[in-house]
TIMI-2910 file (N, C-alpha, C, CB; in pm, 1 decimal, decimal comma, always signed):
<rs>
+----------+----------+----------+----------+----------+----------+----------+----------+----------+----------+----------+----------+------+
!      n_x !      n_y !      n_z !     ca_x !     ca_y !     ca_z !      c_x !      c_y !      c_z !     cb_x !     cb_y !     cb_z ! resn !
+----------+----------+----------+----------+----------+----------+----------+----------+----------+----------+----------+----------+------+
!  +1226,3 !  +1687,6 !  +1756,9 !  +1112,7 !  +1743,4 !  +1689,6 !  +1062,3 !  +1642,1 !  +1587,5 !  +1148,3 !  +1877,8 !  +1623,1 !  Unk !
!   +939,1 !  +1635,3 !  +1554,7 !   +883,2 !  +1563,9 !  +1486,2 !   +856,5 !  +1546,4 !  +1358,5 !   +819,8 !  +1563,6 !  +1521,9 !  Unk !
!   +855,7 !  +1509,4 !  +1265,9 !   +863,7 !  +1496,8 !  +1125,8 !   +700,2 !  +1633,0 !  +1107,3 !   +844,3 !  +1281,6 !  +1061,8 !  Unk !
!   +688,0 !  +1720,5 !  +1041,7 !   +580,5 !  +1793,0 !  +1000,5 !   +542,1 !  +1722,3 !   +894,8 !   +601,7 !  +1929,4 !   +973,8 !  Unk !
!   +381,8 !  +1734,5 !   +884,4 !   +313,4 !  +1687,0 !   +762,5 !   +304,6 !  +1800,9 !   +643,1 !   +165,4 !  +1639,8 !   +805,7 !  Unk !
!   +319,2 !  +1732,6 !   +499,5 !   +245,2 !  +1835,0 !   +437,9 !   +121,7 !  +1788,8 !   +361,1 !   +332,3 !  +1906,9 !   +350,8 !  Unk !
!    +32,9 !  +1907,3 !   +416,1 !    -99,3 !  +1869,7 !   +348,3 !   -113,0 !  +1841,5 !   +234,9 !   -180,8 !  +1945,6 !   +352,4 !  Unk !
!    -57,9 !  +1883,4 !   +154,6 !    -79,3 !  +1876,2 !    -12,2 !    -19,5 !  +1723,3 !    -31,3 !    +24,0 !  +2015,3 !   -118,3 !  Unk !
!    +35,4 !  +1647,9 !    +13,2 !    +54,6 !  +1543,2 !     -6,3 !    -31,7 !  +1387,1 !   +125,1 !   +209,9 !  +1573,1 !    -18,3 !  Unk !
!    -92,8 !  +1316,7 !     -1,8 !   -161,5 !  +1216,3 !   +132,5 !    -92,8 !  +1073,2 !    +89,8 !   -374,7 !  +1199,9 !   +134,5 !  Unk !
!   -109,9 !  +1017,2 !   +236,4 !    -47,5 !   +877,8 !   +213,2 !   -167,5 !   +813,7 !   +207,5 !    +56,8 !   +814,9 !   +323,8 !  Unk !
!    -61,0 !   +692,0 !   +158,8 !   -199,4 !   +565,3 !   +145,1 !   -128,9 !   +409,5 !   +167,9 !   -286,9 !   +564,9 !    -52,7 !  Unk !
!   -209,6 !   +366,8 !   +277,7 !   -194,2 !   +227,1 !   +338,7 !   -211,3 !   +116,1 !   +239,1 !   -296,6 !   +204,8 !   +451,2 !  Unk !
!    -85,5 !    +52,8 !   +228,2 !    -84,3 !   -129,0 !   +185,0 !    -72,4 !   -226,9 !   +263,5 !    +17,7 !   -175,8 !   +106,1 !  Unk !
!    -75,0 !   -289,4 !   +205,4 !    -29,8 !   -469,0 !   +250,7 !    -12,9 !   -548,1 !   +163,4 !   -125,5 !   -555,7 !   +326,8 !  Unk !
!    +48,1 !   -663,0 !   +151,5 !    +73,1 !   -776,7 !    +93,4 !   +112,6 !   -898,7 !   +161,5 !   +152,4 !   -752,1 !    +15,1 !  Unk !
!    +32,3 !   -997,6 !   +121,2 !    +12,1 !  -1118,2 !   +198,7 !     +0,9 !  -1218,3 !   +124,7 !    -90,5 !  -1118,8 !   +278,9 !  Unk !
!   +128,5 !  -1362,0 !   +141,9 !   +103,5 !  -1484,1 !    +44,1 !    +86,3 !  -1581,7 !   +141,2 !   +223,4 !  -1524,7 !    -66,0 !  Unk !
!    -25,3 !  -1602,8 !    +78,0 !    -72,4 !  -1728,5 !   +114,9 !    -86,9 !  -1839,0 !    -35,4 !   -225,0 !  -1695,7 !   +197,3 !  Unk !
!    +14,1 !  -1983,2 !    +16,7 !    +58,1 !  -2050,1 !    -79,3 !    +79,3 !  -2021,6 !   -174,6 !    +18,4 !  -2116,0 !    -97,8 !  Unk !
!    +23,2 !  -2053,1 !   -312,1 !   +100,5 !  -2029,8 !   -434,8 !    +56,2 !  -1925,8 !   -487,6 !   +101,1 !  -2128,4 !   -528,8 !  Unk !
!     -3,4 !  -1828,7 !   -390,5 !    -70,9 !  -1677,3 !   -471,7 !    -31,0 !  -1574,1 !   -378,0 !   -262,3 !  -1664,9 !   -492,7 !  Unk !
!    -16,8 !  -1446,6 !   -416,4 !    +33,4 !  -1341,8 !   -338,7 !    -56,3 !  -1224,5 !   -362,5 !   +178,1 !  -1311,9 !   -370,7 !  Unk !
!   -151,0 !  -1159,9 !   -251,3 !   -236,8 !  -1071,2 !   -261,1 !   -167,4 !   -907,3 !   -199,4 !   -364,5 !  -1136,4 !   -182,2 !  Unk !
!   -185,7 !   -820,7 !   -259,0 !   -167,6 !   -687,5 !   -239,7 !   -280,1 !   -610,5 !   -249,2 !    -80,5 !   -641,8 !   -319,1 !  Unk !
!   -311,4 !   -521,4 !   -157,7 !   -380,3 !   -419,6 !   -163,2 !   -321,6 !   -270,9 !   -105,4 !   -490,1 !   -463,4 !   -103,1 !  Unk !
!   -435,1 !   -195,6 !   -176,5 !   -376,6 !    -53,3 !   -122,9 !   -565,5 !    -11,4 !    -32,2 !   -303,4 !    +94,8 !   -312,3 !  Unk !
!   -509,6 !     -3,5 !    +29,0 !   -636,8 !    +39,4 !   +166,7 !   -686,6 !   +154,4 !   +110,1 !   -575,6 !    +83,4 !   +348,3 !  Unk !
!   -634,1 !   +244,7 !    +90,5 !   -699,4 !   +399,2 !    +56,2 !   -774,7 !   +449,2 !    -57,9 !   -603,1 !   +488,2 !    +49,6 !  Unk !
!   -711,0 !   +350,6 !   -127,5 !   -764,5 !   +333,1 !   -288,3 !   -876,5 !   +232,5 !   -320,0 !   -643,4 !   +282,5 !   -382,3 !  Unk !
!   -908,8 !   +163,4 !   -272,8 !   -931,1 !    +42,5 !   -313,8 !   -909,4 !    -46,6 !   -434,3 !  -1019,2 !    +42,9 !   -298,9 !  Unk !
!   -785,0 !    -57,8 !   -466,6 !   -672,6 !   -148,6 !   -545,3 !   -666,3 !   -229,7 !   -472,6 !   -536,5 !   -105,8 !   -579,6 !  Unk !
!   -637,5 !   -369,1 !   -570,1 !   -572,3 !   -556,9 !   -568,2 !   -517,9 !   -582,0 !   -664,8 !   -670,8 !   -687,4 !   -564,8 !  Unk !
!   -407,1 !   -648,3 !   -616,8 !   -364,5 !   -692,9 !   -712,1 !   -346,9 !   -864,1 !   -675,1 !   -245,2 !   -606,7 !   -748,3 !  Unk !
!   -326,4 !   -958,5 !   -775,0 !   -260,4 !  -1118,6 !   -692,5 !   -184,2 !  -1132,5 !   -842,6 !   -410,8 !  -1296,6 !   -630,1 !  Unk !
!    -73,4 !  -1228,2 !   -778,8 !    +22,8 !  -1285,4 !   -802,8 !    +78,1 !  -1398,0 !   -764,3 !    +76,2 !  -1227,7 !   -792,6 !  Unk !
!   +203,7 !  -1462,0 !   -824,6 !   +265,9 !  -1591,7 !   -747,5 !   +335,1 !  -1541,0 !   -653,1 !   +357,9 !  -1689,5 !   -825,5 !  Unk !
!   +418,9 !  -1424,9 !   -650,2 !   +454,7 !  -1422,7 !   -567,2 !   +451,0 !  -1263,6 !   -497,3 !   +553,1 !  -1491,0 !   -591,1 !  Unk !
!   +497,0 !  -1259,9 !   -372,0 !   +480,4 !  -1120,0 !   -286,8 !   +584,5 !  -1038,3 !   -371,4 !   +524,0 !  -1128,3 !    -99,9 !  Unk !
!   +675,6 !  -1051,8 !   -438,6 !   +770,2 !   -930,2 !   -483,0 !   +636,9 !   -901,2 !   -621,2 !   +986,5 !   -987,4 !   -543,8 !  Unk !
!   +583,5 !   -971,6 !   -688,2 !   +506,8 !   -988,7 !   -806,5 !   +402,3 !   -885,6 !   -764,6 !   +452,9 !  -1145,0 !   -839,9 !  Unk !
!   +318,9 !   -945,6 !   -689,0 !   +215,0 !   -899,5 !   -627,4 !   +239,5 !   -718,1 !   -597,7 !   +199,9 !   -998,2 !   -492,0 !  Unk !
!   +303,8 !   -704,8 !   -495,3 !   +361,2 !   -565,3 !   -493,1 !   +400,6 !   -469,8 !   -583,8 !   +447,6 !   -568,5 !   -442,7 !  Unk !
!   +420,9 !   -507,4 !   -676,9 !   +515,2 !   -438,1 !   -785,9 !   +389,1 !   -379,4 !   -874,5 !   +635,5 !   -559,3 !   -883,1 !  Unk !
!   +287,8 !   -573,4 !   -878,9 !   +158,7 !   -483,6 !   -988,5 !    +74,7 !   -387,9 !   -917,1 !    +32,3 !   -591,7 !  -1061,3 !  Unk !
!    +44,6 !   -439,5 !   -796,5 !    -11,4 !   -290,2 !   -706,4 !    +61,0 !   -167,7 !   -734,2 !     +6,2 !   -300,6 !   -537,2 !  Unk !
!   +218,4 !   -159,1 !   -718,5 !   +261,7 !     -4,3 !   -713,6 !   +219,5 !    +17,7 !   -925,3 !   +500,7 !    +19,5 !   -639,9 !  Unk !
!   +256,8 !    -45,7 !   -985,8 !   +176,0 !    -18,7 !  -1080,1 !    +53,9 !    +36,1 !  -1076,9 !   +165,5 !   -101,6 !  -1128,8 !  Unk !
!    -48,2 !    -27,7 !  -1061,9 !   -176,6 !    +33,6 !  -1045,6 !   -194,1 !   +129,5 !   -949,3 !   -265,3 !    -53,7 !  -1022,9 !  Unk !
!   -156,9 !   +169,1 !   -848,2 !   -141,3 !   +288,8 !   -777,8 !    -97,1 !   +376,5 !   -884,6 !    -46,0 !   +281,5 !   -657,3 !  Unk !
!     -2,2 !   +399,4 !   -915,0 !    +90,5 !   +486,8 !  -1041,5 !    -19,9 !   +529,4 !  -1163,5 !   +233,8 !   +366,1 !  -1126,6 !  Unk !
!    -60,5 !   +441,3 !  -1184,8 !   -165,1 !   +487,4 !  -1306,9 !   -311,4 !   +517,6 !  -1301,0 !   -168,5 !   +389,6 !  -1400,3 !  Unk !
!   -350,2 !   +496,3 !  -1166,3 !   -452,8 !   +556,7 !  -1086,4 !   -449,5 !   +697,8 !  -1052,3 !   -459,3 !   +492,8 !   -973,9 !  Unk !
!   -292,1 !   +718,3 !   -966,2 !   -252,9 !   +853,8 !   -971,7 !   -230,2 !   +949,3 !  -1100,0 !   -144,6 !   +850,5 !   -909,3 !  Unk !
!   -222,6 !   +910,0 !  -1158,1 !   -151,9 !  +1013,1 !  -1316,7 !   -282,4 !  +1050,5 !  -1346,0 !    -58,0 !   +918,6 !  -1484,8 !  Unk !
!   -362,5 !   +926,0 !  -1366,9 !   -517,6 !   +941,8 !  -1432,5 !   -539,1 !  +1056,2 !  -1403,7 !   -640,6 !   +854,6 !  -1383,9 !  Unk !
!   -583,1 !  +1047,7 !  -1191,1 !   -632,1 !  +1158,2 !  -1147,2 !   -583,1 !  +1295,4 !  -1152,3 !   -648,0 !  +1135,8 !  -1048,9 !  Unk !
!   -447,2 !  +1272,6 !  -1203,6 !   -314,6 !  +1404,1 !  -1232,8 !   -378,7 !  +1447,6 !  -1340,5 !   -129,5 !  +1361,2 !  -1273,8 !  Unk !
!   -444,7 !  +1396,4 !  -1440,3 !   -444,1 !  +1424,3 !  -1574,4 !   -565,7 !  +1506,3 !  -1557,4 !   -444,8 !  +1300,9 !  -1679,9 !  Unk !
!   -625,1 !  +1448,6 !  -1496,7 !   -793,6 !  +1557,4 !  -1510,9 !   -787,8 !  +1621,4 !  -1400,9 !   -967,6 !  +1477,2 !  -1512,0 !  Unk !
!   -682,3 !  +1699,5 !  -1337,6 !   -681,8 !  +1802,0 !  -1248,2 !   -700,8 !  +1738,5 !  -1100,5 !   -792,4 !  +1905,0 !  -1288,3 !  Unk !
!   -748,5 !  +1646,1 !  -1067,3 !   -825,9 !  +1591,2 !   -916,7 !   -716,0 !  +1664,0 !   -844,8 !   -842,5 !  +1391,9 !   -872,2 !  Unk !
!   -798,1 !  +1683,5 !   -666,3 !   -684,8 !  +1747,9 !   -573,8 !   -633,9 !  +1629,5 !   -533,9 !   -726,6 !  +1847,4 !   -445,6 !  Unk !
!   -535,5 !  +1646,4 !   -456,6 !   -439,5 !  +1554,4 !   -386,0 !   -584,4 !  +1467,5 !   -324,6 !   -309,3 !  +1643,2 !   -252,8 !  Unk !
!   -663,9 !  +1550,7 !   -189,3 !   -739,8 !  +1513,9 !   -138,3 !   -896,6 !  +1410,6 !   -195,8 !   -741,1 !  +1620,9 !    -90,4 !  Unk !
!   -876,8 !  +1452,9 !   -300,5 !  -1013,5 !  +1408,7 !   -353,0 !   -991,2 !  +1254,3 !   -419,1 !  -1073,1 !  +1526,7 !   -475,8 !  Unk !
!   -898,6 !  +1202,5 !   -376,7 !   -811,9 !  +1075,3 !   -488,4 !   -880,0 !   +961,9 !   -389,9 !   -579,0 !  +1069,8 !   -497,5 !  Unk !
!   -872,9 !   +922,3 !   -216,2 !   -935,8 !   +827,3 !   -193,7 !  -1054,0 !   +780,4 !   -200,2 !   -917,4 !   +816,6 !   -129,2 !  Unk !
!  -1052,5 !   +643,0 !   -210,7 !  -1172,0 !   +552,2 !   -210,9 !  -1181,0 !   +449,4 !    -98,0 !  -1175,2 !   +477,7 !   -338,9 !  Unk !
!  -1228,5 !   +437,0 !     -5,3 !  -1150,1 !   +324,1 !   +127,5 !  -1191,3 !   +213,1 !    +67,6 !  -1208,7 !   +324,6 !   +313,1 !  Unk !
!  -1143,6 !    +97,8 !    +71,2 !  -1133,5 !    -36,4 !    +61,8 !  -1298,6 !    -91,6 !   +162,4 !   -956,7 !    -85,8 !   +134,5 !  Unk !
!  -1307,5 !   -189,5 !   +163,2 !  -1398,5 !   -283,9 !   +229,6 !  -1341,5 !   -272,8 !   +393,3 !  -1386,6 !   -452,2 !   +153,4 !  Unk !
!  -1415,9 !   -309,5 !   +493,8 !  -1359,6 !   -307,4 !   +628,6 !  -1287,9 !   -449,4 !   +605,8 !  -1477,5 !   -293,2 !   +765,1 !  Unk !
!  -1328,8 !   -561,3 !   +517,9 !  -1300,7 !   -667,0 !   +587,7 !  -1103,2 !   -673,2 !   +540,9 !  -1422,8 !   -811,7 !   +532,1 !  Unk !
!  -1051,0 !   -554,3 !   +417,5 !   -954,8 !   -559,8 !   +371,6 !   -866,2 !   -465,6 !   +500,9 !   -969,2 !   -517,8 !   +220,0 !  Unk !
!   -894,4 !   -349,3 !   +621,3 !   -831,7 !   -304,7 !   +715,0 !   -811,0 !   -458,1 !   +784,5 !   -909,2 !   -182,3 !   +792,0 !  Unk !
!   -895,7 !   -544,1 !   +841,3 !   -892,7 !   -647,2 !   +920,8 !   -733,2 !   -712,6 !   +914,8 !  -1011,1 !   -744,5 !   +874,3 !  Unk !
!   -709,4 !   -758,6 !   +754,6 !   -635,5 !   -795,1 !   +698,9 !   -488,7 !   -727,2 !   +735,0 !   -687,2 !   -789,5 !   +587,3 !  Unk !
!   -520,7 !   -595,0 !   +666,6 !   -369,9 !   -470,0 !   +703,9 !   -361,8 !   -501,6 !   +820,9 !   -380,5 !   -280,9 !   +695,4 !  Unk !
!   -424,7 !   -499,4 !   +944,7 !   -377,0 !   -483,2 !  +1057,9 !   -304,6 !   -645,7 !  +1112,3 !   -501,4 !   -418,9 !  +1144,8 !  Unk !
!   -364,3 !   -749,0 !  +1090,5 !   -312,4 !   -862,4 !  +1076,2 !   -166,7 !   -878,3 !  +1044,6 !   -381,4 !   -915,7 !   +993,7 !  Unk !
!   -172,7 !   -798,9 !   +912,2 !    -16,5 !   -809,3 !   +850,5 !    +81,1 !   -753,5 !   +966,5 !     +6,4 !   -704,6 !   +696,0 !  Unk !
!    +19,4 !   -596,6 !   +995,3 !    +97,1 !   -524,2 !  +1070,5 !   +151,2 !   -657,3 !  +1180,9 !     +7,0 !   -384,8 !  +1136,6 !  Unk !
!    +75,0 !   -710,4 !  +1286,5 !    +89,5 !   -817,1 !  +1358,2 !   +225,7 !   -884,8 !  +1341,6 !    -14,5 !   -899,4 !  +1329,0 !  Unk !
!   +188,6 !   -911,2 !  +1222,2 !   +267,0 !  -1085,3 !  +1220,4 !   +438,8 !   -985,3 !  +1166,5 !   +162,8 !  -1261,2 !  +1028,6 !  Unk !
!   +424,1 !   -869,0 !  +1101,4 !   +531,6 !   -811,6 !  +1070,3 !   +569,1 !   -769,1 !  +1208,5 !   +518,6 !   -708,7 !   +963,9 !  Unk !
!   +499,1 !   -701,4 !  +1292,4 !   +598,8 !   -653,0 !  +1396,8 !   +645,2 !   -781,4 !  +1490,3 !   +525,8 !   -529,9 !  +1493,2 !  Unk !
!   +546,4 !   -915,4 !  +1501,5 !   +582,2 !  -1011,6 !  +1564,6 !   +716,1 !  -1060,5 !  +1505,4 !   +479,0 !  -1101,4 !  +1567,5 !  Unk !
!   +753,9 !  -1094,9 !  +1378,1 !   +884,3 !  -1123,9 !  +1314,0 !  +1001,4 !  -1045,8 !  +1309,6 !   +865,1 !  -1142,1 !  +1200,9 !  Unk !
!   +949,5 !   -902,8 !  +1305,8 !  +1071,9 !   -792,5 !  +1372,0 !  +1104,8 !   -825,1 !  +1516,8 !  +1018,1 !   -621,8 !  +1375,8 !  Unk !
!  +1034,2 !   -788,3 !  +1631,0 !  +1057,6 !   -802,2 !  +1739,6 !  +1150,9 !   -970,7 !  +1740,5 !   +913,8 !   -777,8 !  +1816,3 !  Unk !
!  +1110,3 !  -1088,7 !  +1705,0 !  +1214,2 !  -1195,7 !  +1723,6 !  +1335,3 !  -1201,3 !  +1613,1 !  +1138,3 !  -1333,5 !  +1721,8 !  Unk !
!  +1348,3 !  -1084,2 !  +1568,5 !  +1446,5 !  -1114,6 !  +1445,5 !  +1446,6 !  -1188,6 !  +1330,1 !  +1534,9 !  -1157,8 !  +1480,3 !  Unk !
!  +1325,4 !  -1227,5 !  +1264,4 !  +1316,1 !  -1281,6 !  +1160,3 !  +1332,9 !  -1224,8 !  +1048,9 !  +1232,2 !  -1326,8 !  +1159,2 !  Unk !
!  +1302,5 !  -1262,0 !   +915,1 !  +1331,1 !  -1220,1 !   +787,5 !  +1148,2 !  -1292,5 !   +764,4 !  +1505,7 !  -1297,1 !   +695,0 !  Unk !
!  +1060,8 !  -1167,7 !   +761,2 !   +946,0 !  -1194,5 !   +705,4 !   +942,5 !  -1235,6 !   +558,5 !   +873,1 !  -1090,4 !   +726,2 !  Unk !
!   +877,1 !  -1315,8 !   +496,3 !   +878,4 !  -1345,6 !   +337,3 !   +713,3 !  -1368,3 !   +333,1 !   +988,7 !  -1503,2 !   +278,1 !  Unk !
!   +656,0 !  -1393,3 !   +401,3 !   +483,2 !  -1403,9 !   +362,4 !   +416,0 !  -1283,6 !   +395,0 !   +396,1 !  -1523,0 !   +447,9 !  Unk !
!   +437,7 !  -1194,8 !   +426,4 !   +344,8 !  -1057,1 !   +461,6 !   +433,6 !   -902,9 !   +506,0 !   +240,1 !  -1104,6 !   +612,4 !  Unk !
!   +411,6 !   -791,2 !   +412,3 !   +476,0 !   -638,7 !   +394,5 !   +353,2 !   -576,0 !   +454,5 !   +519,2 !   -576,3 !   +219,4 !  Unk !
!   +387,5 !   -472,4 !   +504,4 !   +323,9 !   -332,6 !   +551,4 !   +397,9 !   -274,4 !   +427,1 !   +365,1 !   -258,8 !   +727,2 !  Unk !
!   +340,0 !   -182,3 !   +347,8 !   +434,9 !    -39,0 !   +287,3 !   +339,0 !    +44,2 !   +282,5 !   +515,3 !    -39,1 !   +129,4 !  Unk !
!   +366,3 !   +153,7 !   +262,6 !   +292,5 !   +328,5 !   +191,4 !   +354,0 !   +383,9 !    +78,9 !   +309,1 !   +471,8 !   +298,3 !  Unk !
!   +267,4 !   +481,5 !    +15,6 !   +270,3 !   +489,6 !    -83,7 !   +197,9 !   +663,7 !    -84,1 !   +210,4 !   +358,2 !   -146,2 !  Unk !
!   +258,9 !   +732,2 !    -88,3 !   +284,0 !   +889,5 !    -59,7 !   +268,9 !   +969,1 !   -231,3 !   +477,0 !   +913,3 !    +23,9 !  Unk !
!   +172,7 !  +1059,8 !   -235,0 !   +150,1 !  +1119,6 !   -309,0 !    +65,6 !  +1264,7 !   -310,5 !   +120,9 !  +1038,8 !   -360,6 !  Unk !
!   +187,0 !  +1357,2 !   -348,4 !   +172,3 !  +1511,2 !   -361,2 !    +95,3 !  +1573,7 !   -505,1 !   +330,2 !  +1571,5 !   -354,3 !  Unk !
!    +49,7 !  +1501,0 !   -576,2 !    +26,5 !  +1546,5 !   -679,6 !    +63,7 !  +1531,2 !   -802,2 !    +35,0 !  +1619,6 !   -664,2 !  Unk !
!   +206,4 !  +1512,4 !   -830,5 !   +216,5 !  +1466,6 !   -905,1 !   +338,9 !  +1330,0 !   -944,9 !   +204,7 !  +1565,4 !   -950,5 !  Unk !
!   +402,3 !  +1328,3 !   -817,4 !   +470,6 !  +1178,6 !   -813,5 !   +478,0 !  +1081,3 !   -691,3 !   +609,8 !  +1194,7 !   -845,0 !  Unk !
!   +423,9 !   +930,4 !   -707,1 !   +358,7 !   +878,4 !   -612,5 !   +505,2 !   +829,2 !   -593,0 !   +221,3 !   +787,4 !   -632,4 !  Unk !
!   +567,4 !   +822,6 !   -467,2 !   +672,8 !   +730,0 !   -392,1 !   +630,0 !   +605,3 !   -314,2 !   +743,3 !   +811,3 !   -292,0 !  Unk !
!   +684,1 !   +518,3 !   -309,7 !   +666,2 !   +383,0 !   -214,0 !   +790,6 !   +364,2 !   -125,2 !   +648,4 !   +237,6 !   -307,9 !  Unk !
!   +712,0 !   +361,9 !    +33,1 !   +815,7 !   +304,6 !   +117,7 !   +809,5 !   +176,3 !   +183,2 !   +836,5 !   +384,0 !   +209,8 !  Unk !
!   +878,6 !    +99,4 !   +253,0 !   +882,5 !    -35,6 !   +260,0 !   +837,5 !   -136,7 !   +205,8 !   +862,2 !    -57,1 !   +331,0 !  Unk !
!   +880,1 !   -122,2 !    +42,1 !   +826,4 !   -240,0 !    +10,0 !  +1003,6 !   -300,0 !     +5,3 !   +708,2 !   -239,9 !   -146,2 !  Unk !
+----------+----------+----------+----------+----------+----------+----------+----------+----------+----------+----------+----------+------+
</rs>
């Protein structure tokens, strides 16, 4: 049986991607960036700014639903890219270090992050 959704809680699509000495994160659903030197850097200030994006909207009542903003198309282009090169480095057994897929799950009032 399959994992059930619950409505009251929505996810929201990231990525993070370094290219040379800078490390870019975004959150797709939100439209959040963050950059950094590096991808652990980068990630961390995104789940930051996710976090205080969410509370904001906690604070003045917003529904779960009413919280996204989509990103630019040309920033999905990107996510899906990542997805790529991450499942290409899983499938041969690598240890990716230049590019994360994660999500970032929020019911209302506490945002969780998975795979970062």
């Amino acid at each position: 049986m399959g994992a059930v959704s619950n409505p009251d809680t929505v996810v929201l699509r990231c990525y993070a991607l370094q290219r040379g000495d800078r490390a870019f994160a975004c959150c797709l659903d939100l439209a959040l960036a963050d950059e950094a030197e590096t991808l652990d850097a980068a990630v961390k200030k995104l789940q930051e700014n996710i976090t205080g994006y969410l509370e904001l909207h906690a604070r003045r009542g917003a529904s779960v639903g009413s919280i996204r903003r989509p990103a630019p198309l040309r920033y999905y282009a990107r996510y899906y890219q990542c997805m790529l090169h991450v499942l290409g480095d899983v499938l041969r057994y690598h240890f990716l270090a230049h590019a994360r897929v994660f999500t970032a799950s929020w019911d209302g009032h506490t945002p969780r992050f998975a795979g970062t």
